[in-house]
C-alpha positions as CSV (number, residue, x, y, z in Angstrom):
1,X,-18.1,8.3,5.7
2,X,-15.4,7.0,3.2
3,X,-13.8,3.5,4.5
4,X,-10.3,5.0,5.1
5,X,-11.4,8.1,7.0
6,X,-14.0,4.6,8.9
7,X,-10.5,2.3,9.8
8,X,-8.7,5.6,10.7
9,X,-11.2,6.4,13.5
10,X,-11.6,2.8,14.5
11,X,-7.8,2.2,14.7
12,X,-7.6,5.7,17.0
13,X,-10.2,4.6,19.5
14,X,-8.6,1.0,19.8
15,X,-4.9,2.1,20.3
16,X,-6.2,5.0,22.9
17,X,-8.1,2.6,24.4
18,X,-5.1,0.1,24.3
19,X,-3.1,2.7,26.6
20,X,-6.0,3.2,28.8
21,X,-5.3,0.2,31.0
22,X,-1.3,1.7,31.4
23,X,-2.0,5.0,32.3
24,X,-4.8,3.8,34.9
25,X,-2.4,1.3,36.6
26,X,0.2,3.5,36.5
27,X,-1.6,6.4,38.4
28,X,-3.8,4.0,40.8
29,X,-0.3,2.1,42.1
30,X,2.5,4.8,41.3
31,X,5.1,2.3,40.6
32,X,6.5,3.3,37.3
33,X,9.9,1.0,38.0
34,X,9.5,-1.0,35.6
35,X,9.3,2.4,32.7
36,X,13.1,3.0,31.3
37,X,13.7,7.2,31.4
38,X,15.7,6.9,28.3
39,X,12.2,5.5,26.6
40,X,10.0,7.8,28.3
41,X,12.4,10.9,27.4
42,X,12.5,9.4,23.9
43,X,9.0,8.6,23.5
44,X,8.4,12.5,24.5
45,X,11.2,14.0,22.0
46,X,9.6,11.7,19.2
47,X,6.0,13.2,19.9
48,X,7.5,16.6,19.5
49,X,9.4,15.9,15.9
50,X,6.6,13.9,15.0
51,X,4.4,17.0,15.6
52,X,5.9,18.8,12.8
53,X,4.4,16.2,10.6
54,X,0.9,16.0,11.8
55,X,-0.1,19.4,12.2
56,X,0.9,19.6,8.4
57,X,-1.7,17.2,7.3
58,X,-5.5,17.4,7.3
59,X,-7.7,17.5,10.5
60,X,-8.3,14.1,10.9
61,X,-8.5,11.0,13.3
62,X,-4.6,10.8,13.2
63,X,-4.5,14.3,15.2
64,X,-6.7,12.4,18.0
65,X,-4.4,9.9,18.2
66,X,-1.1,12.1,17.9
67,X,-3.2,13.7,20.6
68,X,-3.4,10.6,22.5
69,X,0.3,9.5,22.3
70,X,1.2,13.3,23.3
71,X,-0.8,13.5,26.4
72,X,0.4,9.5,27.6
73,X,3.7,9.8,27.2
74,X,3.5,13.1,28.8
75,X,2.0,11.9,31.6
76,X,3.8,8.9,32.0
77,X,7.2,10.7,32.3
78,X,5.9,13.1,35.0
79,X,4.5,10.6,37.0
80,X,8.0,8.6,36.4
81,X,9.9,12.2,37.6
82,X,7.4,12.7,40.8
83,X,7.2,9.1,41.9
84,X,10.8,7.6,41.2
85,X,11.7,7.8,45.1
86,X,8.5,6.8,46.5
87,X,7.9,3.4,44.5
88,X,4.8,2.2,44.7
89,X,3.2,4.9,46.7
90,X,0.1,4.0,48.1
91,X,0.5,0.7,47.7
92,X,4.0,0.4,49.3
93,X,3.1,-1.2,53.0
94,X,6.8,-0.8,54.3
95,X,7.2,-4.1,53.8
96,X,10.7,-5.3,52.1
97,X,9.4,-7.7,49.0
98,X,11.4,-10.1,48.1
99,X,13.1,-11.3,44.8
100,X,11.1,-13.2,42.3
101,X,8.6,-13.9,40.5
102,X,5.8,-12.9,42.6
103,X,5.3,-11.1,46.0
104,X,6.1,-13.7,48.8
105,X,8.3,-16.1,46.8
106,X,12.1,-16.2,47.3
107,X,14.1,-16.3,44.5
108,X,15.8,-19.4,45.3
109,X,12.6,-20.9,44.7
110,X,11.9,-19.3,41.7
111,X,11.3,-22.1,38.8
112,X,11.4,-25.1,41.0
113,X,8.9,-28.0,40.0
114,X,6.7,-28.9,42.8
């Protein structure tokens, strides 16, 4: 195996398993507010043009991970179409959180020094 052909299939297996951790959050919790529709709708429409480009060169590690891109950004706008009313989903216990930076802090005490 030639060392570009090497770095290509390294670089593929690293960036898929870089999304990995997004798509699993994001399908566990449901709560895709804090994905912009413009990106995701953007990020699809790119993957489409960009197919044009990769199907015209050699099979290769970079169809995996146009493959990879493809199929996440896919899925990440239909789960942002089907759960954009229910919010977190499973996780949402009816309770009404509060602003800041965490569950359970107010956001007038956001950034105090204890």
């Amino acid at each position: 195996m030639n060392i570009p052909l090497l770095a290509g299939t390294l670089s593929t297996v690293l960036f898929a398993a870089g999304m990995l951790p997004m798509l699993v959050k994001a399908a566990r919790t449901r709560d895709l507010a804090s994905y912009s529709l413009g990106n995701l709708v953007l990020s699809n429409l790119a993957n489409a043009v960009h197919c044009v480009y990769v199907c015209n060169l050699p099979a290769g590690p970079i169809w995996v991970l146009h493959l990879a891109y493809v199929l996440a950004s896919a899925l990440m706008l239909a789960w942002w179409l089907r759960y954009r009313e229910t919010g977190a989903g499973a996780g949402n216990t009816g309770a009404v959180q509060q602003e800041g930076s965490a569950p359970g802090i107010p956001a007038s005490t956001t950034g105090a020094q204890p």
